[in-house]
C-alpha positions in Angstrom: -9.0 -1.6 -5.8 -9.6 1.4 -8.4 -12.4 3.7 -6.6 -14.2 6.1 -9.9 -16.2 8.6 -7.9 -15.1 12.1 -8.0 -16.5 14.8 -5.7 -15.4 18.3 -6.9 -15.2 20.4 -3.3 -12.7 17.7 -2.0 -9.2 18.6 -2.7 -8.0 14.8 -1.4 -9.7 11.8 -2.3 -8.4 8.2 -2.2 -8.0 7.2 -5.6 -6.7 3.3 -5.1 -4.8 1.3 -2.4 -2.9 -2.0 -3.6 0.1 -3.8 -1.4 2.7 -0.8 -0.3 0.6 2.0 -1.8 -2.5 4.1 -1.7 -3.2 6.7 -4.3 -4.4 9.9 -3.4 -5.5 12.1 -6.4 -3.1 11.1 -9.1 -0.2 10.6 -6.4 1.0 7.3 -5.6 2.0 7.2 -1.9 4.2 4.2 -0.9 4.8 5.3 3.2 2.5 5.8 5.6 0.2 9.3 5.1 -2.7 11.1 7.1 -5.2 12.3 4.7 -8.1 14.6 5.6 -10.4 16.1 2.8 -8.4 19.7 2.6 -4.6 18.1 3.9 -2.2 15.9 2.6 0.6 14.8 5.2 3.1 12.6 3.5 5.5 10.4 5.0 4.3 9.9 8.2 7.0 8.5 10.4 5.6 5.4 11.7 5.8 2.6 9.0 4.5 -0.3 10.9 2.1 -0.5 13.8 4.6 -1.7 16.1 6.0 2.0 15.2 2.9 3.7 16.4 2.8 6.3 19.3 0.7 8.7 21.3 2.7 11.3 19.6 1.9 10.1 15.4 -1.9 10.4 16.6 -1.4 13.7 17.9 0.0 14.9 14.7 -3.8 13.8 13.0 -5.5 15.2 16.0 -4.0 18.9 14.2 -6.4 18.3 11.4 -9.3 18.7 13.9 -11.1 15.7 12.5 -14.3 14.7 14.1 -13.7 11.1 13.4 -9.9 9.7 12.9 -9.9 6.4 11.0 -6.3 4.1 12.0 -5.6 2.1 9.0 -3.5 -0.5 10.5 -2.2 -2.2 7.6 -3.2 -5.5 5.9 -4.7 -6.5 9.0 -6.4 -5.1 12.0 -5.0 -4.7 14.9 -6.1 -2.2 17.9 -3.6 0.1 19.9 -3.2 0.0 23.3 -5.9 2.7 24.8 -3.5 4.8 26.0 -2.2 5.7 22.8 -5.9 6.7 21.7 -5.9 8.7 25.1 -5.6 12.3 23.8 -7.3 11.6 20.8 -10.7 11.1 23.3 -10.0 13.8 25.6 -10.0 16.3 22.5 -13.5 14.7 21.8 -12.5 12.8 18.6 -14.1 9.2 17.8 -11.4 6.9 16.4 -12.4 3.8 14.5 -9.3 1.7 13.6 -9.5 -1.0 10.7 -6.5 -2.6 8.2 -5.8 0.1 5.9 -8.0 -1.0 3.1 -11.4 -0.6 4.8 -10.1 2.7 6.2 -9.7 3.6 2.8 -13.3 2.7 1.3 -14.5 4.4 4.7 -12.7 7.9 4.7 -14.0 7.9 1.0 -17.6 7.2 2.1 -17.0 9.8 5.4 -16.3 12.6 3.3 -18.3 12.1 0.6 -20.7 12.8 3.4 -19.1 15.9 3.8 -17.9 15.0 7.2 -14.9 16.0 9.1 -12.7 12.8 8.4 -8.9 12.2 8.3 -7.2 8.7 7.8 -4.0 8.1 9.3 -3.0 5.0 7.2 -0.3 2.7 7.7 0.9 0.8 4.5 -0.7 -2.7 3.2 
C-alpha cells in the first residue's frame, strides 16, 4: 500500500509497506526498524517475533514515545507481558498489531502530532 500524504514538520513518515519491506521517506527498509517521527533506527536485531525480547523494546522505549506500536509482522501476535513490563513501568502505552496496521496507525498518530514510534517487524 502507497500512502500520498505529506506532512512537512515530520522528518520520518511511512511511505509504503509491501511483503519484506516498508518505505520510510524514499528509503526502502527490508529488516526490521523502529521509527519515531524525528528517529530512524535501522536494522533492528530481532527479525521475527519469536526473536523479540525485553531488551529490543527497551531500545524504542529511548525514543521516549508516549505510545509504542509492535508491528508483529503479517499477523498479530501479542508478547508475553513480561516483555511489555518496562515499557509500562516507564508509563508508555503499547498497542501491538501485524506490521501493516502499525504502519497506517503510526502515520495517523503523528500526523496528530503525537509522540509515536513503531517498532516494526517485517511482513
Amino acid at each position: 500500500m502507497r500512502f500520498a500524504e505529506d506532512i512537512s514538520d515530520v522528518q520520518f513518515l511511512i511511505r509504503a509497506y509491501a511483503p519484506g519491506q516498508v518505505t520510510v521517506n524514499a528509503d526502502v527498509l527490508t529488516h526490521s526498524l523502529i521509527v519515531s517521527a524525528e528517529r530512524l533506527i535501522r536494522d533492528w536485531p530481532p527479525q521475527c517475533f519469536e526473536e523479540l525480547s525485553a531488551a529490543h523494546l527497551h531500545t524504542a522505549a529511548t525514543l521516549q514515545p508516549e505510545i509504542l506500536l509492535l508491528g508483529t509482522g503479517a499477523r498479530l501476535r501479542f508478547p508475553h507481558p513480561s516483555l511489555l513490563a518496562g515499557l509500562h513501568s516507564q508509563g508508555i502505552g503499547i498497542e501491538t498489531m501485524d506490521t501493516a496496521a502499525a504502519c497506517r496507525t503510526y502515520n495517523i498518530l503523528v500526523s496528530e502530532g503525537r509522540r509515536v514510534a513503531a517498532a516494526l517487524l517485517m511482513i
